[in-house]
Backbone as JSON, one array per atom type, in Angstrom:
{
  "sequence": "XXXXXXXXXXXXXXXXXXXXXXXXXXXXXXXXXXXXXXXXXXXXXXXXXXXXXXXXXXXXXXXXXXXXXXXXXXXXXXXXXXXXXXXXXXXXXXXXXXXXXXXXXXXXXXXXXXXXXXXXXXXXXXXXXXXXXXXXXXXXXXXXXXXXXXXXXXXXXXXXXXXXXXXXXXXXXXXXXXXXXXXXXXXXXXXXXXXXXXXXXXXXXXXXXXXXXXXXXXXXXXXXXXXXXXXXXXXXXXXXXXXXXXXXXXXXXXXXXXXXXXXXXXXXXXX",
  "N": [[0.85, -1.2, 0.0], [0.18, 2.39, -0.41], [1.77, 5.51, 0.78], [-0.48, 7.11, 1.64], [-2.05, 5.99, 1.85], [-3.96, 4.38, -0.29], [-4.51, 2.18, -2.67], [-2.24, -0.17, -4.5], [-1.56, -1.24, -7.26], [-0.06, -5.3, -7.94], [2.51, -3.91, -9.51], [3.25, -1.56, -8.77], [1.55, 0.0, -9.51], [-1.44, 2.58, -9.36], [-4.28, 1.24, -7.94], [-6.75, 2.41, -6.24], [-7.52, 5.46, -5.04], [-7.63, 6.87, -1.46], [-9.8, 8.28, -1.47], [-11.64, 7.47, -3.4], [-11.78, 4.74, -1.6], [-12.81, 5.94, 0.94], [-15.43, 7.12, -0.27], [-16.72, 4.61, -1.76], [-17.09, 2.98, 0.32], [-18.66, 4.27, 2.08], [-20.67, 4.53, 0.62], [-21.57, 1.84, 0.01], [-22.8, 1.43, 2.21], [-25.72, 2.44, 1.8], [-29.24, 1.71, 1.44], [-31.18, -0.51, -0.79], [-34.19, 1.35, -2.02], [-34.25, 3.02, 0.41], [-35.03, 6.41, 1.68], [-33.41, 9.28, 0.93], [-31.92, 11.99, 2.59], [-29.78, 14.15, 0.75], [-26.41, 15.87, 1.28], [-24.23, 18.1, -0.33], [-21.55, 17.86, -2.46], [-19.02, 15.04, -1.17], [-21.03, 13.54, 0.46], [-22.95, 13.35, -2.31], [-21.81, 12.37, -3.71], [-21.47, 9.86, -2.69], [-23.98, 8.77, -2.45], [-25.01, 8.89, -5.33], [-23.08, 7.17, -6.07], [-23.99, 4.41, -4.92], [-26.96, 4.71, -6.5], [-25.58, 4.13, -8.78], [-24.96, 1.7, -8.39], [-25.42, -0.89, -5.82], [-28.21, -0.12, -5.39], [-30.03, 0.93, -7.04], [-32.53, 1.54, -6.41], [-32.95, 3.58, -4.8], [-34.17, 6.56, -2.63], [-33.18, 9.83, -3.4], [-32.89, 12.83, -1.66], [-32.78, 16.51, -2.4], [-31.87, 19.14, -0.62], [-33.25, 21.54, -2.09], [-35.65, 21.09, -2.96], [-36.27, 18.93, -4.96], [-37.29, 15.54, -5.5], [-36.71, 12.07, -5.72], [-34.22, 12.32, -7.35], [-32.45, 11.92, -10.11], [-29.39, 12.32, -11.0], [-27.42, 12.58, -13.94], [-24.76, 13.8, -13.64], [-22.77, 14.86, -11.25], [-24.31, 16.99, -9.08], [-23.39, 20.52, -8.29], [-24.32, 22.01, -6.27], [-27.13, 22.74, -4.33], [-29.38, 24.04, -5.73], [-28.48, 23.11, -8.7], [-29.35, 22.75, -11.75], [-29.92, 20.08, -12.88], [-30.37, 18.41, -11.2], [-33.34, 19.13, -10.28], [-34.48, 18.54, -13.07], [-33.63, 15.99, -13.38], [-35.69, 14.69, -11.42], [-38.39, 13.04, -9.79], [-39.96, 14.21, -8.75], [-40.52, 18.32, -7.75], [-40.97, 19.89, -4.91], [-41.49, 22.2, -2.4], [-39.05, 24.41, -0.48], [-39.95, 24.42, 2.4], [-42.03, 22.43, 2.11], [-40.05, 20.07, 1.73], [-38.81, 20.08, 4.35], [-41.07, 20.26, 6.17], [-42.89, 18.22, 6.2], [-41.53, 16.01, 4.55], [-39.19, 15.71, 5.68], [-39.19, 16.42, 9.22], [-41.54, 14.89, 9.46], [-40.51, 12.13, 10.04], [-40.41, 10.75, 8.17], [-37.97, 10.6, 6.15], [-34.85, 8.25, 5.81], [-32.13, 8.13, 6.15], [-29.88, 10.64, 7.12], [-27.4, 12.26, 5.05], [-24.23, 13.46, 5.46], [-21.77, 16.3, 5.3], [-18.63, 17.77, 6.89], [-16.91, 20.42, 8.26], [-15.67, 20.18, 10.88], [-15.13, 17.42, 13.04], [-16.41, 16.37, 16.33], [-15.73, 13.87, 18.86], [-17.67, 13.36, 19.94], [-19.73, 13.36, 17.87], [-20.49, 16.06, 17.07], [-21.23, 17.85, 14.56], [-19.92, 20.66, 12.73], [-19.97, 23.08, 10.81], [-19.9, 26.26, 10.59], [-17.75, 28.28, 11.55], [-14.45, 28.32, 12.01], [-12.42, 28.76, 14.66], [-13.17, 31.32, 17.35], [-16.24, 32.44, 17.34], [-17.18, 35.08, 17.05], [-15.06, 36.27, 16.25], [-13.99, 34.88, 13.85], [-11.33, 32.49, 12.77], [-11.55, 31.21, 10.25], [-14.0, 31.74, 8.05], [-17.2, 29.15, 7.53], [-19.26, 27.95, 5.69], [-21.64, 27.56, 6.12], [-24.9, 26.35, 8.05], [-27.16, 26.09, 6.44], [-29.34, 23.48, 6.0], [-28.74, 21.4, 7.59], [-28.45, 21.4, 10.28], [-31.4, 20.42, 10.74], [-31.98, 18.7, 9.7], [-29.65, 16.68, 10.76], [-31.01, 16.42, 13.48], [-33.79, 15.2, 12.97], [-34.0, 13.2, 11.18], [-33.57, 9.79, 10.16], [-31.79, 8.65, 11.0], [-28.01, 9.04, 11.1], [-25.65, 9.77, 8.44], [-22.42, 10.37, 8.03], [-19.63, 11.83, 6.28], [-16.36, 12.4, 6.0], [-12.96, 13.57, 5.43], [-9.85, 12.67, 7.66], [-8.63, 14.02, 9.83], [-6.02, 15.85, 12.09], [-6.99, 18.34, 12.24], [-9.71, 17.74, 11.03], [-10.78, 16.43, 12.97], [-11.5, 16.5, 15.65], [-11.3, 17.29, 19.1], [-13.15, 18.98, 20.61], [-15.43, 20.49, 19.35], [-15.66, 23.85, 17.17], [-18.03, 25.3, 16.77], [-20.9, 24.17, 18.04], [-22.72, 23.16, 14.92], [-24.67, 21.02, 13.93], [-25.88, 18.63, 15.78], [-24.6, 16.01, 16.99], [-24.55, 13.8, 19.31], [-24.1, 15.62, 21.83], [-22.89, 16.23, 24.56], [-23.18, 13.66, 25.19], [-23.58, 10.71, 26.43], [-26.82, 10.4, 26.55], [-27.27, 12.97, 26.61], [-28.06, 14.18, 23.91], [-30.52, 12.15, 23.57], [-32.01, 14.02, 25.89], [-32.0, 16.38, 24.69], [-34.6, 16.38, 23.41], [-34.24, 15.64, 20.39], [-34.93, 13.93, 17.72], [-34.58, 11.84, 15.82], [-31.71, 9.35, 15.63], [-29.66, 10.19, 15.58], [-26.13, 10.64, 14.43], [-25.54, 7.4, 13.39], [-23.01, 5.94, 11.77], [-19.93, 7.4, 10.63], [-17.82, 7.75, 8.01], [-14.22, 7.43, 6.79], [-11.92, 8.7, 5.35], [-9.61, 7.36, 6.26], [-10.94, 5.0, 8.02], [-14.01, 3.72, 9.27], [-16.19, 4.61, 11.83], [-18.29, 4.06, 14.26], [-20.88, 5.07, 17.06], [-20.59, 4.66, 20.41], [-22.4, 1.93, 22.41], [-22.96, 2.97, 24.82], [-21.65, 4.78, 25.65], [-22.4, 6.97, 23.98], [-19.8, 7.63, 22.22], [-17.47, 8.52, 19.28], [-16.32, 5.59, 18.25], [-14.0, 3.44, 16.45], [-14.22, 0.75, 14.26], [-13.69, -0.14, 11.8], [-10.64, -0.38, 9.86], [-9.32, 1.0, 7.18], [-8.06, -1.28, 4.0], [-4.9, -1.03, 4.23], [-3.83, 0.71, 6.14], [-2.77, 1.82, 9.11], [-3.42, 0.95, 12.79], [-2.23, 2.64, 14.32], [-1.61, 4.97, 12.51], [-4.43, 5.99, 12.35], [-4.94, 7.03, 14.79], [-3.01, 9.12, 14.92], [-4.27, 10.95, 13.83], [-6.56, 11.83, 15.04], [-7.91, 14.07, 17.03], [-8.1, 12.88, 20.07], [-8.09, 11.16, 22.45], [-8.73, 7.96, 20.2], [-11.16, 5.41, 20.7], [-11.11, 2.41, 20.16], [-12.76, -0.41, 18.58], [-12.99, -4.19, 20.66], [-13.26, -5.75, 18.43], [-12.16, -4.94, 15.82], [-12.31, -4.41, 12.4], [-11.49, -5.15, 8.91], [-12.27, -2.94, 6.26], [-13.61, -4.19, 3.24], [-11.77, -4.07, 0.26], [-12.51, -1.85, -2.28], [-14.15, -3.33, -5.25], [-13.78, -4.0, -8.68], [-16.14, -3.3, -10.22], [-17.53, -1.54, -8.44], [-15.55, 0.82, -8.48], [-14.95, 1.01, -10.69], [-17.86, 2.17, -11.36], [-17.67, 4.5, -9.88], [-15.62, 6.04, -11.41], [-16.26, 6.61, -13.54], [-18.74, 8.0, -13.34], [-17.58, 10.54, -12.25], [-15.82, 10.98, -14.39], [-17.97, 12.55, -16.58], [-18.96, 14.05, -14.75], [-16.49, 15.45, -14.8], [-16.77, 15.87, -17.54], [-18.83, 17.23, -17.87], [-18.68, 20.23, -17.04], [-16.5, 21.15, -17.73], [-14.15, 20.28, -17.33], [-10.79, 18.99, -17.24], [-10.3, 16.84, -16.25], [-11.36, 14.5, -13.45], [-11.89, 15.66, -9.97]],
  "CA": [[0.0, 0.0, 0.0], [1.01, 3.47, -0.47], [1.57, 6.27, 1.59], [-1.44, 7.55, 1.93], [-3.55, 4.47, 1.98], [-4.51, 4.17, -1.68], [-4.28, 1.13, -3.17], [-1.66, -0.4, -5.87], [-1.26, -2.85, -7.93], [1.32, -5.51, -7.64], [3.48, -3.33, -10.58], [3.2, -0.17, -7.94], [0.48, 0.79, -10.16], [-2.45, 3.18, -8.6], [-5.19, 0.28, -7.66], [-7.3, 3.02, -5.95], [-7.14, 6.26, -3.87], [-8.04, 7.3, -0.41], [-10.83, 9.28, -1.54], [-12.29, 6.21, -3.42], [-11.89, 3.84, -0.6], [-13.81, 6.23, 1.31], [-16.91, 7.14, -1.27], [-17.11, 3.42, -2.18], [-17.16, 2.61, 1.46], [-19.86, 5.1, 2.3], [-22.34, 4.06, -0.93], [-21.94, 0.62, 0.32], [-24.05, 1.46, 3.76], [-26.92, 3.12, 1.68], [-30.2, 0.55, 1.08], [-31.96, 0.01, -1.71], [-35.28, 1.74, -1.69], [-34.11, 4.09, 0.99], [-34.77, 7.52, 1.61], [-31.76, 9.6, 1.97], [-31.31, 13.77, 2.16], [-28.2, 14.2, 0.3], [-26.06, 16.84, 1.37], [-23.97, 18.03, -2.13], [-20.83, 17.22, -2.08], [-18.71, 13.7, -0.67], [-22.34, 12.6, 0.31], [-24.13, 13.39, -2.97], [-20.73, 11.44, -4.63], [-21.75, 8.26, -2.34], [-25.2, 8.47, -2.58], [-25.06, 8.81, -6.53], [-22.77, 5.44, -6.75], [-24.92, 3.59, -4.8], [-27.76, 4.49, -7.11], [-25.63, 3.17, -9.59], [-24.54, 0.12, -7.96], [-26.51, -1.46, -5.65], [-29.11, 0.38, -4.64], [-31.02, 1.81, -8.0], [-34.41, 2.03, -6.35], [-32.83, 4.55, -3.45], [-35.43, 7.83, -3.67], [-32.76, 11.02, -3.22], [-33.49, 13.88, -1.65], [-31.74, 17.69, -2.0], [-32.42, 20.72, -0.11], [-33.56, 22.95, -2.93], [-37.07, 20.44, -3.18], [-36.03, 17.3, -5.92], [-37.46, 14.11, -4.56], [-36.48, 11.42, -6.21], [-33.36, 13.06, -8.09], [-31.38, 10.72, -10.49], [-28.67, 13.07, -11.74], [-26.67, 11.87, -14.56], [-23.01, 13.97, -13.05], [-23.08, 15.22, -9.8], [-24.4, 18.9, -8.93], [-22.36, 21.82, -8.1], [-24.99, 22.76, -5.62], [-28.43, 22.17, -4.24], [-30.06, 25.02, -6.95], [-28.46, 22.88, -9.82], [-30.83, 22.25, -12.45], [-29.51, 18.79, -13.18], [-31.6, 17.53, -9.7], [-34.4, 19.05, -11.06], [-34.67, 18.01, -14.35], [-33.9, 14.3, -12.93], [-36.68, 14.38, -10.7], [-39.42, 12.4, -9.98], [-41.19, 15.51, -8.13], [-40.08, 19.45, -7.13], [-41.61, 20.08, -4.42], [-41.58, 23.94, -1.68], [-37.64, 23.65, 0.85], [-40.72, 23.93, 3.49], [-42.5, 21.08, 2.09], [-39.46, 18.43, 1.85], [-38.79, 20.01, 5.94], [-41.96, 19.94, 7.19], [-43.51, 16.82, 5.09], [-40.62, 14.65, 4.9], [-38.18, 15.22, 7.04], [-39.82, 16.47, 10.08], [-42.75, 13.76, 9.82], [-40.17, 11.31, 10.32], [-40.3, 10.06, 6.34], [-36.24, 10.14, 5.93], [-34.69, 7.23, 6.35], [-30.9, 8.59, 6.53], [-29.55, 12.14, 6.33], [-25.92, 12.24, 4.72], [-24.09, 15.52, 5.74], [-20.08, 16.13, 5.1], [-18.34, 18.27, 8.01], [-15.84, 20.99, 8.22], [-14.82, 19.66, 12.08], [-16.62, 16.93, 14.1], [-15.81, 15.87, 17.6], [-15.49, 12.66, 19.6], [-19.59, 12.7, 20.27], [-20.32, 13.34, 16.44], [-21.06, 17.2, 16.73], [-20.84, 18.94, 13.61], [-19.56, 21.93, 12.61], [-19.88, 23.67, 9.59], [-20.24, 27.12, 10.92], [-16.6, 28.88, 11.71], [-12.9, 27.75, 13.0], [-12.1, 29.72, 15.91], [-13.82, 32.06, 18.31], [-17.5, 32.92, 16.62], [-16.94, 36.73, 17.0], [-13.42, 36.5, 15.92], [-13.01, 33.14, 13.59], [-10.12, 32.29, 11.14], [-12.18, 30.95, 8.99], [-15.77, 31.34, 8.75], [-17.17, 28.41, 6.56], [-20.63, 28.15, 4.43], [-23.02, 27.84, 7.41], [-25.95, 25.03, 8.61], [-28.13, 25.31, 5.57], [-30.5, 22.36, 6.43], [-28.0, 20.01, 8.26], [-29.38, 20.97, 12.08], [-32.25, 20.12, 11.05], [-31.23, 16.83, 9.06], [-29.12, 15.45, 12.1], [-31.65, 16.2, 14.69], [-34.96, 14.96, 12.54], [-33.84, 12.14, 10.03], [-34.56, 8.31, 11.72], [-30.35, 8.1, 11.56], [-27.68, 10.11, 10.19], [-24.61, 9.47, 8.02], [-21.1, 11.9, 8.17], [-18.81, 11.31, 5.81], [-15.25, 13.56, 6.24], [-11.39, 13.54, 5.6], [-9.7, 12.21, 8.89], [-6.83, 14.4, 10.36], [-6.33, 16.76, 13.46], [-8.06, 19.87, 11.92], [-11.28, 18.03, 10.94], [-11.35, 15.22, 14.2], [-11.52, 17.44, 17.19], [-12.15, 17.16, 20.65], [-14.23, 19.44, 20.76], [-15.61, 21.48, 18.05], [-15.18, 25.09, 17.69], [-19.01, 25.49, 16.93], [-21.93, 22.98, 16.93], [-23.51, 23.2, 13.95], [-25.24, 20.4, 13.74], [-25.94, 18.04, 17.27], [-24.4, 14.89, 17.31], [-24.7, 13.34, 21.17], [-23.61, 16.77, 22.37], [-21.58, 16.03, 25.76], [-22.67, 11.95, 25.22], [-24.22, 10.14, 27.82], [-28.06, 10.8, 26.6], [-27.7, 14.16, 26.22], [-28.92, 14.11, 22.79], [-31.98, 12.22, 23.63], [-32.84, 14.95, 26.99], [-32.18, 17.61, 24.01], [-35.45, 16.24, 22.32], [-33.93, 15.54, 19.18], [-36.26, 12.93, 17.57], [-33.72, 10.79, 15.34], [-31.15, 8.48, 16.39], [-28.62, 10.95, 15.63], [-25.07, 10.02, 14.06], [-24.67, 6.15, 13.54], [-21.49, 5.81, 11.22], [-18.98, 8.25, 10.58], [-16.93, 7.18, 7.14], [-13.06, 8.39, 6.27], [-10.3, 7.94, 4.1], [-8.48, 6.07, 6.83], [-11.41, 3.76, 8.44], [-15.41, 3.71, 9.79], [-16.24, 5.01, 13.21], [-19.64, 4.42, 15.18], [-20.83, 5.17, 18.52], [-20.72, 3.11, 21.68], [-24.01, 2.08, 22.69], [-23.11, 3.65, 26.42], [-21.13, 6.28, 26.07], [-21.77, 7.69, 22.4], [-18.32, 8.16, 21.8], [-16.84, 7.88, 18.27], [-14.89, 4.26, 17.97], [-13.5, 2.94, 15.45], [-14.77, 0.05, 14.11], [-12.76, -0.7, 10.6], [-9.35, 0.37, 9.15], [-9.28, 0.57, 5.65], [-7.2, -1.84, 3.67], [-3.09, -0.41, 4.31], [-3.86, 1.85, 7.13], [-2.59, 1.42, 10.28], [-4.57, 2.22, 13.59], [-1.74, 4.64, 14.78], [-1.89, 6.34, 11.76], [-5.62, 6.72, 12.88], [-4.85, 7.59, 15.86], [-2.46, 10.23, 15.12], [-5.17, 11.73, 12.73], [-7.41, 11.9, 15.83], [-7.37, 15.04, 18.42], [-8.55, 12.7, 21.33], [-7.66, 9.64, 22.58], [-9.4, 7.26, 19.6], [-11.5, 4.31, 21.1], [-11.16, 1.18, 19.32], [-13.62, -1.77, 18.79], [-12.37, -4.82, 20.33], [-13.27, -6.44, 17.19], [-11.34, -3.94, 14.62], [-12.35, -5.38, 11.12], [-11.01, -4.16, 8.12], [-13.09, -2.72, 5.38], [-13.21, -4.64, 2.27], [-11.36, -3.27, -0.75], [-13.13, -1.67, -3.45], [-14.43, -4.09, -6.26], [-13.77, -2.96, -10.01], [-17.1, -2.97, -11.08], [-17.67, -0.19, -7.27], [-14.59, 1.62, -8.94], [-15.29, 1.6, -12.71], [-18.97, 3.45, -11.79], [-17.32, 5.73, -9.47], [-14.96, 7.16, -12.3], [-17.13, 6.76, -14.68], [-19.69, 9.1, -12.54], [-16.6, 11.32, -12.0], [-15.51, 11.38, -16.05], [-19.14, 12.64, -16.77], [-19.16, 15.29, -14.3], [-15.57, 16.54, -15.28], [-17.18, 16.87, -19.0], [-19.86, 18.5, -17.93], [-18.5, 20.94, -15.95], [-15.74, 21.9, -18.21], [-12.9, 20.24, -16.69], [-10.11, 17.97, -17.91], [-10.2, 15.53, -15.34], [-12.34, 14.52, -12.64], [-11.2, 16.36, -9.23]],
  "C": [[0.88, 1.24, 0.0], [0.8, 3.86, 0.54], [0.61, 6.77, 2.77], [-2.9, 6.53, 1.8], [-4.27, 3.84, 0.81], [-4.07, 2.87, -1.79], [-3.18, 0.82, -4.06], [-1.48, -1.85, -5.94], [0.26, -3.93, -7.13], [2.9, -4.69, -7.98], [3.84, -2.33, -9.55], [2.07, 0.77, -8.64], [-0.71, 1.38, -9.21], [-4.21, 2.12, -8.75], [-6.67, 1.86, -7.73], [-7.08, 4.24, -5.11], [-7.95, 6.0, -2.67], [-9.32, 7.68, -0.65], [-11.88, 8.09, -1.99], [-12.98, 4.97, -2.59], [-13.19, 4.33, 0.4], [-15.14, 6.55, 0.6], [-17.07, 5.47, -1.26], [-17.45, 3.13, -0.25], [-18.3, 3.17, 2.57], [-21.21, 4.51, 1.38], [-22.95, 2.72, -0.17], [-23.49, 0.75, 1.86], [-25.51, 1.85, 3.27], [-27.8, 1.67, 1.15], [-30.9, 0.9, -0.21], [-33.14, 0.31, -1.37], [-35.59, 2.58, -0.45], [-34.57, 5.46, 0.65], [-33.9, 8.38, 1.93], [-31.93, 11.12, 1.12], [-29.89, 13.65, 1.75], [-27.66, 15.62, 0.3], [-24.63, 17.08, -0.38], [-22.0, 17.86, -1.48], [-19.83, 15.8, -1.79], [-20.03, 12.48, -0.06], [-23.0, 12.41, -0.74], [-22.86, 12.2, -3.91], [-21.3, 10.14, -4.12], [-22.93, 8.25, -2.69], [-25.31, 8.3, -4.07], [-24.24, 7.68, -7.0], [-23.36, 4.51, -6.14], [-26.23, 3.54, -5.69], [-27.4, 3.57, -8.67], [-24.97, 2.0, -9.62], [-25.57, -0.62, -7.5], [-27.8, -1.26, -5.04], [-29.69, 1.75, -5.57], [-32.31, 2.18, -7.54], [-34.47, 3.28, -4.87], [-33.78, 6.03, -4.01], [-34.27, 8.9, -2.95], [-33.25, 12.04, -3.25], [-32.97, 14.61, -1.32], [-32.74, 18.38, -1.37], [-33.53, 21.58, -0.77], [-35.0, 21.85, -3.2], [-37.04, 19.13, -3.56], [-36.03, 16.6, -4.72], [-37.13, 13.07, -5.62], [-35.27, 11.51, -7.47], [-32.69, 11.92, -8.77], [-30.5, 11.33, -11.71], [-27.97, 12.37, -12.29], [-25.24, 12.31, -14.17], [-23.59, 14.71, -11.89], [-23.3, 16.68, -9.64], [-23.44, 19.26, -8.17], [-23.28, 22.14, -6.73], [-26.41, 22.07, -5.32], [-29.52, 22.05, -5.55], [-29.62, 24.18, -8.41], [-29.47, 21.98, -10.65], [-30.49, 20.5, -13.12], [-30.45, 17.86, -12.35], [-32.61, 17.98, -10.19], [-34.82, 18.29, -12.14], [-34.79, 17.02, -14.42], [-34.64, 14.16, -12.07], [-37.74, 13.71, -10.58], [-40.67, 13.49, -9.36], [-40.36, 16.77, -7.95], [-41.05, 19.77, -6.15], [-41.12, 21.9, -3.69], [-40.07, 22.9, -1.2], [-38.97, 23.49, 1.49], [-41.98, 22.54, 3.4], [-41.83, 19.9, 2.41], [-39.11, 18.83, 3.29], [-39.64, 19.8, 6.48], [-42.4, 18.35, 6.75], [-42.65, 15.56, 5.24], [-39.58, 14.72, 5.83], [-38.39, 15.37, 8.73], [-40.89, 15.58, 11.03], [-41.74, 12.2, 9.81], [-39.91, 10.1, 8.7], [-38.56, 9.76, 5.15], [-35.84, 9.05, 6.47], [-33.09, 7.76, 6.9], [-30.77, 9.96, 5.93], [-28.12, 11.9, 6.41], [-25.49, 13.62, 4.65], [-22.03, 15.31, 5.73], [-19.92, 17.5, 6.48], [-17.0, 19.21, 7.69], [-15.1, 20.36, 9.34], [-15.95, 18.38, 12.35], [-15.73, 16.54, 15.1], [-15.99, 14.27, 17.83], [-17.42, 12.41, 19.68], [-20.36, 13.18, 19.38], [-21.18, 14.73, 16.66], [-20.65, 17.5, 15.41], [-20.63, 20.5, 13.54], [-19.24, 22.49, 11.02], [-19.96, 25.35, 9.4], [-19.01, 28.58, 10.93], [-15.66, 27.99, 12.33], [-12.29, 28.66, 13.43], [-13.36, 29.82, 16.93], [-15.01, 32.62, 17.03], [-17.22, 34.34, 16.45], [-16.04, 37.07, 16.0], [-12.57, 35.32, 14.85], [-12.48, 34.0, 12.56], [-10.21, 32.24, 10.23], [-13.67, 31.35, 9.27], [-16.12, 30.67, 7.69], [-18.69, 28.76, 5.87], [-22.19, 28.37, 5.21], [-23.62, 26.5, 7.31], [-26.9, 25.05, 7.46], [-29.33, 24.37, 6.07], [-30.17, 21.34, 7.24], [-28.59, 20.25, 9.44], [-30.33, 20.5, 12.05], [-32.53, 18.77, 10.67], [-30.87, 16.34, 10.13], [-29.93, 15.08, 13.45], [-33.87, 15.31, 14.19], [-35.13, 13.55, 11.65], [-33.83, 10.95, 10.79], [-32.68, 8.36, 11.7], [-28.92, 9.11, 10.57], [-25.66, 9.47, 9.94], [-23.28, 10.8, 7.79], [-20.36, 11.18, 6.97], [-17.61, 12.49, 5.47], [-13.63, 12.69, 6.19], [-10.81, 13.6, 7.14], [-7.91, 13.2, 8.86], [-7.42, 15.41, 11.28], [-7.09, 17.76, 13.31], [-9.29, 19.28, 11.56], [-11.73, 16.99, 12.12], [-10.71, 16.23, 15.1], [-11.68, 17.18, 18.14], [-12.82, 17.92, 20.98], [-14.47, 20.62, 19.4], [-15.77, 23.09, 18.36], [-16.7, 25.82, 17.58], [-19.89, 24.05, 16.28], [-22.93, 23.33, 15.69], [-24.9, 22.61, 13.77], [-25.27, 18.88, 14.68], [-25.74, 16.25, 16.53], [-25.11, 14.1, 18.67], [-24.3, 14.62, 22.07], [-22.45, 16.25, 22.78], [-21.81, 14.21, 26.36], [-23.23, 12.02, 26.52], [-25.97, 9.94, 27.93], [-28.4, 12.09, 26.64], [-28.52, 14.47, 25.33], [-30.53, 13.73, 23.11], [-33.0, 13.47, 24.76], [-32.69, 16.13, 25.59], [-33.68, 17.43, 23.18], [-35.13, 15.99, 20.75], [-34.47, 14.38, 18.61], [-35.18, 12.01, 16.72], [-33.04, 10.7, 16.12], [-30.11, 9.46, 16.55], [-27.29, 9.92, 14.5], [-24.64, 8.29, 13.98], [-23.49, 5.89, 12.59], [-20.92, 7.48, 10.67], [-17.89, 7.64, 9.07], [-15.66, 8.59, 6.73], [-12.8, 8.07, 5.22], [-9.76, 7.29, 4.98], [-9.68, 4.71, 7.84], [-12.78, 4.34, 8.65], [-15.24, 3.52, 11.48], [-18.04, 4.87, 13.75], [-20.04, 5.09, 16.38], [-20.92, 4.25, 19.12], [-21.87, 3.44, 22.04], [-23.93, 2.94, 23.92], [-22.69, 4.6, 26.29], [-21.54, 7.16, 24.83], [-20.53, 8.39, 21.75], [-17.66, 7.55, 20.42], [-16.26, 6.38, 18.51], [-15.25, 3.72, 16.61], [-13.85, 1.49, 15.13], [-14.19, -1.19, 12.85], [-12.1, 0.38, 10.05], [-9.72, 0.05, 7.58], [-7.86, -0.34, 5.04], [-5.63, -0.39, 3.55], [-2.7, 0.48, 5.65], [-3.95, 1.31, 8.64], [-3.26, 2.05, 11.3], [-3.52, 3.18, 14.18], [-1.71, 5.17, 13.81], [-3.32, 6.76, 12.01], [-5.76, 7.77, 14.13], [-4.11, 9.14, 16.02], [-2.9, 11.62, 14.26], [-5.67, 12.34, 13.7], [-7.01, 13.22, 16.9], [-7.87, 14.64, 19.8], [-8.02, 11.28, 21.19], [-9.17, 8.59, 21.99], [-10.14, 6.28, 20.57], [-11.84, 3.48, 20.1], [-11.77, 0.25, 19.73], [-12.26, -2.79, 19.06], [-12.32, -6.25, 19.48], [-12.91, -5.78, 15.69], [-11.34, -4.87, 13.41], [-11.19, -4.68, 10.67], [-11.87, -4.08, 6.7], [-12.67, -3.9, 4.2], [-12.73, -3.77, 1.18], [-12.54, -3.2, -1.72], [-13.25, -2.6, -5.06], [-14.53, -3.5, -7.64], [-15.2, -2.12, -10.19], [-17.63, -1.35, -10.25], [-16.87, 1.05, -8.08], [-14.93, 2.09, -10.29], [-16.87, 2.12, -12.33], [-18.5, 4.71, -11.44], [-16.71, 6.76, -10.49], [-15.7, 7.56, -13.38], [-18.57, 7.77, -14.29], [-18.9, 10.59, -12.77], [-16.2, 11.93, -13.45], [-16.54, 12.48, -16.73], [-19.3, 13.65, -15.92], [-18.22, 16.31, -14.66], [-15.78, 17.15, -16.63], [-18.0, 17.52, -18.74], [-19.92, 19.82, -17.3], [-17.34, 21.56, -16.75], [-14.77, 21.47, -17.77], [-12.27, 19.09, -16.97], [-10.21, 16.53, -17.33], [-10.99, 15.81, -13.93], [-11.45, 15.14, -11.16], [-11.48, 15.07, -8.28]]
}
C-alpha cells in the first residue's frame, strides 16, 4: 500500500485512492429503496454510486425540493438544475422540511463536516472564536435540522487533526452533544449520528457512552496512523475489522460518474 492508503497494484500501479476507498465505502451502507437527504458534495458522490450500484431504487433527496433526483453527473450545488430536471417531483424547501423530514419520512440524512468531535457534533459554521473566527465556513443550511430529525444520520469527512476534534469550535449540527443521553434529553427525535466514514477507516458510537470508535481500518492503514489523525484519545472496537477493498465494477462506476461530471463541468479531469 502506499503512503497515503490508496491502493496499488502488484506493478506499484495506482489500484485506488483514499478518496475512493472512502466514497465506495460510504455508498456501500446506503439501502436500496431508501430515503436519503443528500447533502452536495462527498455525500451526494456516495449516494449517486450507490444508485448506480446497488441500490437503483434509493429515492434522493436535495435541499432545494427534488425528490427522487437521479442526476446523470453530480451537482455543483443544491439550486443545480440537473436535480431538477432528474426528478421524480419538485416540491416547496418547506414542504421536503416539514412533510418529509420532520414527519419522520427520511430514512438517513448524509451531511459532510468541516470539524466533528469525539460525540459526532458537527460543525460547519466557523474555525475559531464565533466573533473573531479564522475561517468562517458556508453555514448550517439544512443540516441541524437533518441530524436532529432524520430516523439516523450518516457523516462522511477527511480524517486528520483539523477536521477530528475534541471538541468542536461550533456545533452546527448536534451529534450526542456532551454523550451520555444528552442528545436524547435535548429532544432531538432521530437516532442521531450512527457511522462516521473516512479515508483512513469507519467510526460508530458506543451504545453507552456515544463516543466515536473505530470500528474498521481501511485496507493499508494502520490504527496509529488513525490515531495520530485523531485530536482525542481514539476508542477502538475490540473487534477492529477491516473494510473490504473496493471491487472494479464499485470503482469503474465511481470514475465513470466522476468522467461525466468533469465533462460536464468543463474540466479535464475529474477532481
Amino acid at each position: 500500500m502506499s503512503q497515503n492508503g490508496a491502493g496499488v497494484n502488484e506493478n506499484g500501479s495506482r489500484a485506488y485512492t483514499s478518496n475512493e476507498m472512502m466514497t465506495i465505502a460510504a455508498a456501500r451502507l446506503l439501502r436500496d429503496g431508501g430515503v436519503c437527504f443528500v447533502g452536495i458534495g462527498l455525500p451526494s458522490a456516495a449516494a449517486n454510486l450507490a444508485r448506480a450500484t446497488h441500490a437503483p431504487g434509493i429515492v434522493l433527496i436535495y435541499e432545494s425540493g427534488t425528490i427522487g433526483a437521479k442526476p446523470t453527473v453530480l451537482p455543483l450545488s443544491i439550486g443545480d438544475g440537473e436535480l431538477a430536471e432528474t426528478a421524480d417531483a419538485v416540491v416547496s424547501v418547506p414542504e421536503i422540511f416539514a412533510y418529509w423530514l420532520q414527519s419522520g419520512r427520511v430514512d438517513v440524512g448524509f451531511l459532510g463536516a468541516a470539524q466533528i468531535d469525539r460525540f459526532a457534533n458537527i460543525n460547519t459554521t466557523v474555525i475559531g472564536d464565533y466573533a473573531h473566527p479564522t475561517v468562517r465556513l458556508p453555514g448550517a443550511g439544512g443540516a441541524p435540522e437533518i441530524a436532529s430529525a432524520a430516523k439516523e444520520v450518516y457523516i462522511i469527512i477527511e480524517q486528520n487533526r483539523r477536521t477530528f476534534v475534541n471538541k468542536v469550535d461550533f456545533i452546527t449540527s448536534a451529534g450526542y452533544l456532551d454523550g451520555y443521553g444528552a442528545r436524547a434529553r435535548s429532544g432531538a427525535r432521530g437516532a442521531g449520528p450512527t457511522v462516521a466514514i473516512t479515508d483512513l477507516g469507519i467510526l460508530r458510537p458506543d451504545p453507552v457512552s456515544q463516543e466515536l470508535t473505530l470500528v474498521s481500518l481501511h485496507p493499508g492503514v494502520t490504527l496509529e496512523r488513525v490515531r495520530a489523525a485523531t485530536g482525542w484519545d481514539l476508542a477502538v472496537s475490540a473487534e477492529l475489522a477491516v473494510t473490504p477493498s473496493p471491487l472494479p465494477e464499485e470503482l469503474a462506476a465511481l470514475r465513470e460518474l466522476q468522467r461525466r461530471t468533469a465533462r460536464a463541468h468543463g474540466a479535464e479531469t475529474a477532481a
